[in-house]
C-alpha positions, 0 to 999 in steps of 0.5 A: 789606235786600236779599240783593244789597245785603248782597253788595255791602256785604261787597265794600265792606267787603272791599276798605276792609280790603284797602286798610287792610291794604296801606297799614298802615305806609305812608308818603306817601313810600313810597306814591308809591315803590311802583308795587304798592301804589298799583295794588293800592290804586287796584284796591280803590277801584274795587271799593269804588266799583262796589259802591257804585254796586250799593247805590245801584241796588239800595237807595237809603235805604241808599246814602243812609246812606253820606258821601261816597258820589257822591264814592267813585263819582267816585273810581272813575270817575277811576281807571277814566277818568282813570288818568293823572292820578291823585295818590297823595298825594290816594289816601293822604290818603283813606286816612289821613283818611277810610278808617277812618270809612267801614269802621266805617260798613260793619261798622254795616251788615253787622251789620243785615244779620247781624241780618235773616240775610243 
């Protein structure tokens, strides 16, 4: 694995805890009550998204390992792009049902890139 491509998967992994770490005890309704924590939320997807989009450039097979990973760059570009049509219900679903599986997808990574010394 390339240095550059262990970087961007740390950014990933970083921002998936962030995400987990604001929305821990969160409630749908409260999410859509909170104006800070639906931006603090949509700013670490888009991080997640444009480091994966690094991953992808920089190491294709890698990117490849990764479900759902033109989604997660589609939900970027439609935070960065489309920031008025977002739905917060559709953001915590992710995070509800999608968000753990992913960070433990990451960790599995950056572990191999522990054992290369990066």
């Amino acid at each position: 694995m390339r240095p550059e491509t262990a970087a961007a998967l740390f950014d990933m992994s970083r921002a998936a805890e962030r995400i987990a770490e604001v929305m821990y005890g969160v409630t749908l309704e409260g999410f859509r009550s909170q104006w800070i924590i639906q931006s603090a939320v949509e700013r670490q997807f888009e991080i997640l998204g444009e480091a994966l989009v690094r991953v992808r450039e920089f190491e294709r097979p890698i990117y490849e390992r990764i479900p759902d990973a033109a989604k997660i760059i589609g939900l970027r570009n439609i935070i960065i792009h489309g920031y008025d049509s977002v739905d917060p219900a559709i953001l915590w679903a992710i995070v509800e049902d999608r968000l753990g599986e992913l960070r433990a997808l990451l960790e599995a990574l950056l572990e191999e890139a522990r054992k290369q010394g990066l």
